[in-house]
C-alpha positions in Angstrom: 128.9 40.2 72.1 128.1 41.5 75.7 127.5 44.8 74.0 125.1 43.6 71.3 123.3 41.3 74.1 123.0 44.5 76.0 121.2 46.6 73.3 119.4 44.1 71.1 117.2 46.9 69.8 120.4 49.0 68.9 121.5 45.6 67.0 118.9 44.8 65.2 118.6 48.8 63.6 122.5 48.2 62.8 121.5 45.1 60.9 118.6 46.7 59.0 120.7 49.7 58.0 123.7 47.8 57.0 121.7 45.4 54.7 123.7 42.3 55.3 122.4 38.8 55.2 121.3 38.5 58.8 118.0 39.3 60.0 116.3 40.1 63.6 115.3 37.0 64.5 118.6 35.2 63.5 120.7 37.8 65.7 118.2 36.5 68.7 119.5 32.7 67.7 123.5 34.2 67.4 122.8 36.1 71.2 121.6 32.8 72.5 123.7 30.7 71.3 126.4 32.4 72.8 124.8 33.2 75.9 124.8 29.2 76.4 128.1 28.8 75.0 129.7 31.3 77.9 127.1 28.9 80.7 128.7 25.9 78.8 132.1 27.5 79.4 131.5 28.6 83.1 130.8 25.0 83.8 133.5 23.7 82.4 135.7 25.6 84.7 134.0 24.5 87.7 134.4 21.0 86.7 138.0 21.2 86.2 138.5 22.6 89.4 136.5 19.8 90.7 138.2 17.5 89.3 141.5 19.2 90.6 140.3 19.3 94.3 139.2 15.1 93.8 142.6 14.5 92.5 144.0 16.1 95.4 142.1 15.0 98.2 142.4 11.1 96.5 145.9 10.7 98.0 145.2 11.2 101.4 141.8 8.9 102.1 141.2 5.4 103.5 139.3 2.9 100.9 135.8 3.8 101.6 136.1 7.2 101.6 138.4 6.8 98.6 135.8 4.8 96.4 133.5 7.5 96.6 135.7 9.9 96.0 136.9 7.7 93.0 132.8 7.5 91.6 132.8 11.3 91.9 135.8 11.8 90.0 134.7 9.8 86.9 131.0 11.1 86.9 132.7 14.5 86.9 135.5 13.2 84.0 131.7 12.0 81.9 130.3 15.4 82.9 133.2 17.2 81.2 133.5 15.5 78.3 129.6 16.2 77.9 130.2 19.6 78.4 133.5 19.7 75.8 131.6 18.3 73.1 128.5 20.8 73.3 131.0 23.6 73.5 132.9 22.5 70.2 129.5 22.6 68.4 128.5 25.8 70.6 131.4 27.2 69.7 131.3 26.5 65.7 127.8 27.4 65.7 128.6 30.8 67.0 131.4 31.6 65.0 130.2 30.9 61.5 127.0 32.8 62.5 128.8 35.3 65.0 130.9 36.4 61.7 128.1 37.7 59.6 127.3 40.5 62.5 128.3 43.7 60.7 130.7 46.4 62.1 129.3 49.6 63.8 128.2 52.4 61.9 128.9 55.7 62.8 126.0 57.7 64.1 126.7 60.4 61.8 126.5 58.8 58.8 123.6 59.0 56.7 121.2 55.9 56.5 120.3 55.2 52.7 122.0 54.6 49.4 124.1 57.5 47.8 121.7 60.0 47.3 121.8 60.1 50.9 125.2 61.2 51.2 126.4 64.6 52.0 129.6 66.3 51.1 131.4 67.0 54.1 134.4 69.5 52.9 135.3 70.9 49.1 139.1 71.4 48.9 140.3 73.2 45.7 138.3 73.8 42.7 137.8 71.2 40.1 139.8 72.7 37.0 137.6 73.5 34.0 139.2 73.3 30.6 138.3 75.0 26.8 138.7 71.1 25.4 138.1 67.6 25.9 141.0 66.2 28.5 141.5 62.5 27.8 141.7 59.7 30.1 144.5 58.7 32.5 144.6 55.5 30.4 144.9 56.7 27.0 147.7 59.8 28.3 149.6 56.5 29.5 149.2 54.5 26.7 150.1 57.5 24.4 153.1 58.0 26.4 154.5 54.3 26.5 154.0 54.5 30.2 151.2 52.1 31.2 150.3 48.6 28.7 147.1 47.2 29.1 146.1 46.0 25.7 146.8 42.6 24.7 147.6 41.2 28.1 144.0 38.7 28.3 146.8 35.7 27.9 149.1 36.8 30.6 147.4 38.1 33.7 143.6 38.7 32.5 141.8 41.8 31.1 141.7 45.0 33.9 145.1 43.9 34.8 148.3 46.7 33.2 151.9 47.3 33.2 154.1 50.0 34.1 156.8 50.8 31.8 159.9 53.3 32.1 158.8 56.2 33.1 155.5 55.3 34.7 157.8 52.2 36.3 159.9 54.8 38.0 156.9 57.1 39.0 155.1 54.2 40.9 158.7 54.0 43.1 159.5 57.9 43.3 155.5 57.9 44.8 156.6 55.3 47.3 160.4 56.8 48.0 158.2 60.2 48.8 155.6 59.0 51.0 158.5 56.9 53.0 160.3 60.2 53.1 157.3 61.8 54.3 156.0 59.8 56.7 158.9 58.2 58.7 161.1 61.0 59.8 157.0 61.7 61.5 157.4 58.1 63.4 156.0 55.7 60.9 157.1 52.1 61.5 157.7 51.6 57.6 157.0 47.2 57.0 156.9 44.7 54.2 154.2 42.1 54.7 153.6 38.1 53.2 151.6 38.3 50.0 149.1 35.3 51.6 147.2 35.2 54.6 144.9 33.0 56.2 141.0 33.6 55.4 141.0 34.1 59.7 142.9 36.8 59.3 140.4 38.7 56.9 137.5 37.5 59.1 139.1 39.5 62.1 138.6 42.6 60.1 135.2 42.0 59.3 135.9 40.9 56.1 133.7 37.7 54.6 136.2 35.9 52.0 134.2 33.2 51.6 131.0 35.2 50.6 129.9 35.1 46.8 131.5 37.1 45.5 134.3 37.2 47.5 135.8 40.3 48.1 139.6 38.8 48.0 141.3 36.2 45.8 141.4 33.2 47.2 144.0 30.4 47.3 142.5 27.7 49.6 143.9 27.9 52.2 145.1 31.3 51.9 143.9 34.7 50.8 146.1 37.3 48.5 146.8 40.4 51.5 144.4 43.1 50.0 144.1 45.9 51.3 147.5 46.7 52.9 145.6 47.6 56.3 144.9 43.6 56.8 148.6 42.5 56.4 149.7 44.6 59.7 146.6 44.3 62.0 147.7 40.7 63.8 151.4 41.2 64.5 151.0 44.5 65.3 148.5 44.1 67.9 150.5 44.1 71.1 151.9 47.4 69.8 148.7 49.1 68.6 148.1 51.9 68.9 150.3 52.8 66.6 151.6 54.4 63.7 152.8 52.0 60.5 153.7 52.4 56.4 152.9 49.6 53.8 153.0 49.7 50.6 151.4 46.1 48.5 150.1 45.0 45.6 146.0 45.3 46.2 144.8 42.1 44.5 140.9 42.9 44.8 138.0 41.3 43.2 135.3 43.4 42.6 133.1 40.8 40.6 133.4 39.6 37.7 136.0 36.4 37.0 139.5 35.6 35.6 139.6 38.7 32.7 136.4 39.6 34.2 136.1 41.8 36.9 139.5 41.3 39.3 141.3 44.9 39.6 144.4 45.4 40.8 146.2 48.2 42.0 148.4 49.4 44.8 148.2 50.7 48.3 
């Protein structure tokens, strides 16, 4: 926030270009109200060390000297709890508004939708072939290796199964990637299926938005992508170098046999 209250200009351009649901004028309202917020704080701490020093100096006064001393100690005591309600609704205030602020973009990237966007490196050729190629879904459902018809009554439409051979290549990929990637330092991890919607938030994710880009089971949130499952305990060891491999429950609009995909990461 000290950086955003620094460069207000900068912020407000990030806001346009990302084209969230804040505007200019209520990033002003977000930068002041955390502006009072930190005051609010500040003031606090003097008061507790006031309060401290009173405490202290109570023990060794005659009465006179210790009834005043007494007064100043409870009108610092009212002061405070002045002070701690303000900051509760301060702080709330801030945060729910504080959390639609987008991330940085980079100053590379174009500005625009995707007919802005540039390709950046071409690796390979795209094959070209003398007949039609069919689909990744109907090769697997040719070959008995991924089922996705007549599953609407057990997980929803867009949802599939794996079966034998397909089964066995979704664990070979993961057995080679593991192979691949640990002997290079990679800290491999399995992580909870269910996270708190705090957790998303600290990523920049919105889970609460409409629609939300996670499934949500108040007061939880299914761990997709695999990247938000290993950002909080890892923390104290960041940077660093780590392997997961989840189930990516993701909702990309629609509803139940709507629009949820799944995959995995």
């Amino acid at each position: 926030m000290a950086a955003l209250s620094a460069h207000p200009a900068e912020a407000a351009r990030e806001l346009e270009r990302r084209k969230g649901p804040l505007r200019e004028g209520e990033l002003r309202e977000i930068l002041q109200t955390w502006t009072r917020l930190e005051e609010v704080r500040a003031a606090i701490a003097r008061l507790e060390a006031e309060k401290e020093e009173v405490a202290l100096a109570v023990h060794a006064l005659v009465v006179p000297e210790y009834t005043a001393l007494r007064e100043r100690g409870g009108a610092v005591r009212l002061k405070l709890r002045e002070l701690l309600a303000e900051e509760a609704a301060l702080d709330e205030r801030f945060y729910l508004h504080a959390l639609q602020l987008p991330n940085s973009t980079h100053p590379a990237a174009p500005v625009g939708d995707e007919s802005q966007a540039r390709v950046l490196e071409v690796v390979g050729e795209k094959p070209v072939f003398n007949f039609q190629p069919k689909g990744h879904l109907e090769l697997g459902e040719e070959l008995d290796i991924i089922r996705q018809r007549r599953l609407s009554h057990i997980s929803g439409h867009r949802s599939y199964y794996l079966c034998g051979a397909g089964a066995l290549l979704q664990h070979a990929l993961v057995r080679f990637v593991l192979a691949k990637l640990v002997p290079k330092g990679f800290l491999p991890m399995t992580v909870p299926d269910l996270l708190r919607g705090a957790v998303f938030e600290g990523c920049g994710m919105q889970p609460n938005t409409t629609p939300s880009p996670v499934y949500c089971i108040d007061p939880a949130r299914l761990s997709a992508p695999a990247r938000v499952t290993v950002q909080r305990p890892t923390r104290a060891e960041s940077p660093g170098a780590f392997i997961v491999c989840t189930s990516s429950p993701r909702w990309d609009g629609g509803g139940w046999g709507g629009g949820g995909r799944t995959g995995r990461q």
